[in-house]
C-alpha positions as CSV (number, residue, x, y, z in Angstrom):
1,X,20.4,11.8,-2.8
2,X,23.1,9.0,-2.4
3,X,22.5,5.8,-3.0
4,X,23.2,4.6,0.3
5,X,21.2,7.5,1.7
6,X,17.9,6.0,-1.1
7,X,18.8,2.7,0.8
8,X,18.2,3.9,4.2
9,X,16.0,6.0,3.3
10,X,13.6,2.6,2.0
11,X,14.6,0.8,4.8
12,X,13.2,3.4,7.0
13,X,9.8,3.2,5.1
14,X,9.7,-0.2,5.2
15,X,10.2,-0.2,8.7
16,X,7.7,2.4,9.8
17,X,5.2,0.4,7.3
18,X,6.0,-3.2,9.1
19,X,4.8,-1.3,12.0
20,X,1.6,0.2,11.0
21,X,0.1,-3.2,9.8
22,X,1.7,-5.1,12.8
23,X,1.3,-2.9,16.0
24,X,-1.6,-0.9,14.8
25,X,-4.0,-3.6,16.8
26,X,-1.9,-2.9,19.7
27,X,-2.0,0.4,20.3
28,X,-4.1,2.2,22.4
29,X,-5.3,5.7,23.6
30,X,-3.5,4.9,26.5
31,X,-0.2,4.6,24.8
32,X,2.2,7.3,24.8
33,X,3.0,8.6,20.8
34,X,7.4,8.9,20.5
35,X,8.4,11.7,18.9
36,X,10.8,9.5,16.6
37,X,9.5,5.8,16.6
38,X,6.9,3.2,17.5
39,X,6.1,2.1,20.5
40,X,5.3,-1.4,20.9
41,X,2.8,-2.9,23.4
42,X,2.8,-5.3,24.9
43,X,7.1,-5.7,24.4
44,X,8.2,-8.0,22.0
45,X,10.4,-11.3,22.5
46,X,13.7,-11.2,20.5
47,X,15.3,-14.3,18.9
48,X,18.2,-16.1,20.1
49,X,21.6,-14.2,18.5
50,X,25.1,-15.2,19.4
51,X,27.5,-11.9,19.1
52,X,31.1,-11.2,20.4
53,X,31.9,-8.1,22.4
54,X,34.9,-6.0,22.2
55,X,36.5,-7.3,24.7
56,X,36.2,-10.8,23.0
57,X,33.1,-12.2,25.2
58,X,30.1,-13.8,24.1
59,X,26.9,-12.0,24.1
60,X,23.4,-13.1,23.9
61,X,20.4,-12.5,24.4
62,X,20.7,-13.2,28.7
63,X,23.0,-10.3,28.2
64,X,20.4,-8.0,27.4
65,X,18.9,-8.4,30.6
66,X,18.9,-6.3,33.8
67,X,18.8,-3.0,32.6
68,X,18.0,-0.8,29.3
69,X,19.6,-0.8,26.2
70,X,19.8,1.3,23.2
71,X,20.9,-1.0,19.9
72,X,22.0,0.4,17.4
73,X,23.7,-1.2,13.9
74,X,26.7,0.5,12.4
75,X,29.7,0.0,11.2
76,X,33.6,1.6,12.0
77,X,34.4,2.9,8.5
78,X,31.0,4.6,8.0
79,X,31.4,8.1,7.2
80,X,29.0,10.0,8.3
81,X,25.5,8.5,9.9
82,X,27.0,5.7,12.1
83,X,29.5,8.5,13.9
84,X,26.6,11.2,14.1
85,X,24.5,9.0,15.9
86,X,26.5,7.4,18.3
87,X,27.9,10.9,19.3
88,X,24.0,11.6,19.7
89,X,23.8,8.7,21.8
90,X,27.1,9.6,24.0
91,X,25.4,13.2,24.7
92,X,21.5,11.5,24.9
93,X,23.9,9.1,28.1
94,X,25.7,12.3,29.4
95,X,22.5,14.2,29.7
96,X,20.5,11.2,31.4
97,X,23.1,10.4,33.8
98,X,23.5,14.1,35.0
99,X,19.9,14.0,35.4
100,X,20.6,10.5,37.8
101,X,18.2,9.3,35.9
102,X,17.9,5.7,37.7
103,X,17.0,3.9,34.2
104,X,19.6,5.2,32.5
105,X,20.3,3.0,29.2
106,X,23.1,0.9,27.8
107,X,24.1,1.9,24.2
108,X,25.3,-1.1,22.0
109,X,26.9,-0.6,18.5
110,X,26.4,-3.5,16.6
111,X,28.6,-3.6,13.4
112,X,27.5,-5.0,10.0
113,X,30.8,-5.4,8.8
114,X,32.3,-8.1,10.1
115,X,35.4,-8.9,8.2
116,X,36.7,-5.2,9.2
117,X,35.5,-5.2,12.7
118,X,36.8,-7.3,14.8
119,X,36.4,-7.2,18.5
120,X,39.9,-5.5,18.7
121,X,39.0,-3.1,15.9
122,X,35.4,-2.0,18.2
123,X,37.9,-2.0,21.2
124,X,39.5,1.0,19.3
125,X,36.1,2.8,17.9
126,X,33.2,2.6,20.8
127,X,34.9,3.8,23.5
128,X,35.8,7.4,21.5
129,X,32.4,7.8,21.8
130,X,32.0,7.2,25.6
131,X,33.6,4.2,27.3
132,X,30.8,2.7,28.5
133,X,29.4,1.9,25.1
134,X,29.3,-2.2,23.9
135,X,30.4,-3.1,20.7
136,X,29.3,-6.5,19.0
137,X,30.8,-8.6,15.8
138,X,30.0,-12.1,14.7
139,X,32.7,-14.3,13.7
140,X,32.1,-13.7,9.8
141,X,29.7,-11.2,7.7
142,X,26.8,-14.1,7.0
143,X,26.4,-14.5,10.9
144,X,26.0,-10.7,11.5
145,X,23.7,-10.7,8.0
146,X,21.5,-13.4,9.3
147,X,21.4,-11.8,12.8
148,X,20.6,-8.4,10.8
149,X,17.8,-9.6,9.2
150,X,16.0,-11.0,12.2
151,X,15.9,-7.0,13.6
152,X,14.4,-6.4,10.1
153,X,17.9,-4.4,9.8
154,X,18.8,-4.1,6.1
155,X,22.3,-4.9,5.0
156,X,24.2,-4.3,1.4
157,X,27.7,-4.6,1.1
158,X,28.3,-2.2,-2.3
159,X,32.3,-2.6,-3.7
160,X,33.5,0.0,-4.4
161,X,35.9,1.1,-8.0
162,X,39.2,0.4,-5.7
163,X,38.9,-2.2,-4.6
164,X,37.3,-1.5,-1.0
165,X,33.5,-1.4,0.1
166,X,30.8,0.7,2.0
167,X,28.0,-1.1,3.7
168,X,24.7,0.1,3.3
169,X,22.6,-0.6,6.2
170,X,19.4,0.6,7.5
171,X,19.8,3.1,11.1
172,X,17.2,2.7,13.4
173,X,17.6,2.4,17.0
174,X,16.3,-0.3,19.2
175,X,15.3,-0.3,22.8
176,X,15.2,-3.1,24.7
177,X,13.4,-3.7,28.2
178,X,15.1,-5.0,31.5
179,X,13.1,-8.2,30.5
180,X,15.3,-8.5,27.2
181,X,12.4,-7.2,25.4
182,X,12.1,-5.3,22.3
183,X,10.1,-2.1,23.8
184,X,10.2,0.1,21.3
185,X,12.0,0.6,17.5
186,X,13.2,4.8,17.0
187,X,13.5,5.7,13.4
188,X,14.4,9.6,14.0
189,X,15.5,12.0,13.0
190,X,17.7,11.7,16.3
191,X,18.2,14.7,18.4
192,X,19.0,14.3,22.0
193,X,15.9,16.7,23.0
194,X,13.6,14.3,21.0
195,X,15.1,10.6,22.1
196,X,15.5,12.0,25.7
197,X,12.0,12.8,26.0
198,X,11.1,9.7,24.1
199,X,13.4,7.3,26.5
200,X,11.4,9.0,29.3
201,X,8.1,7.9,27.8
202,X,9.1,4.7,27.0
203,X,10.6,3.7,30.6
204,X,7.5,5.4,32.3
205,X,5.1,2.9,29.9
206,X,7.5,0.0,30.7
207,X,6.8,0.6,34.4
């Protein structure tokens, strides 16, 4: 195993044990079991953030409001997990929306690296994946670390021997209610079978 694959690997531990001991009290026979998360009743409030879009608008938390939304954190030069699950995503969106699915989710990529990825930079990334997709940056890589850490989102920036970097960074998705509510946190594995019938369950319980 890598070492940024033993880093996401803990960060998906830690996660799935924050969530036993926190939301434990608060589930109930009543509440559906995901396939590849937690979810989390009642939904949770999110802390104020202040991120920049790829088109080079501010986005906060009112943004988040008025419909779902799938978050995920990434990053453009990641070579392998970041680009497996967004295309995941972009078929999970194609399959929902041929279904006219009426709650059909928002995806939003927000990178960890932002001295590389620049709203200009996501401009050029997201939309391969579908062109709906948001991208979000901060203005410099403390911001977006800060940010990170109040998602419980693990970041590590690991130099590299010329001269370059990889960010390590933990890969679980959030969903977030039309209330701008944290709904429910998806640690995987991500198939489109698994988070389709998951988003289904989660919407229905949201209802």
């Amino acid at each position: 195993m890598t070492s940024r694959s033993k880093v996401l690997a803990f960060a998906l531990l830690c996660i799935a044990a924050a969530l036993g001991i926190v939301f434990s009290a608060h589930h109930s026979p009543k509440t559906p079991v995901l396939e590849t998360g937690t979810l989390l009743a009642p939904a949770r409030p999110l802390a104020d953030f202040s991120l920049i879009d790829n088109h080079g608008r501010n986005f906060g938390p009112a943004e988040l409001r008025g419909s779902w939304s799938l978050m995920f954190f990434g990053y453009t030069n990641c070579p392998d997990f970041c680009p497996s699950t967004l295309t995941t995503l972009a078929a999970l969106d194609k399959q929902l929306r041929a279904a006219k699915t009426p709650a059909a989710p928002r995806v939003i990529f927000v990178s960890v690296d932002a001295k590389r990825d620049t709203p200009a930079q996501l401009d050029k990334y997201v939309p391969y994946f579908d062109p709906a997709f948001i991208g979000l940056t901060a203005s410099d890589q403390s911001k977006i670390e800060a940010i990170a850490r109040t998602w419980n989102v693990a970041v590590a920036v690991q130099p590299a021997t010329d001269g370059n970097y990889t960010v390590d960074h933990s890969g679980a998705i959030f969903v977030i209610d039309p209330d701008g509510k944290l709904a429910a946190i998806l640690t995987g594995p991500f198939t489109v079978e698994a988070l389709g019938n998951d988003y289904r369950r989660i919407v229905a319980a949201g209802a």
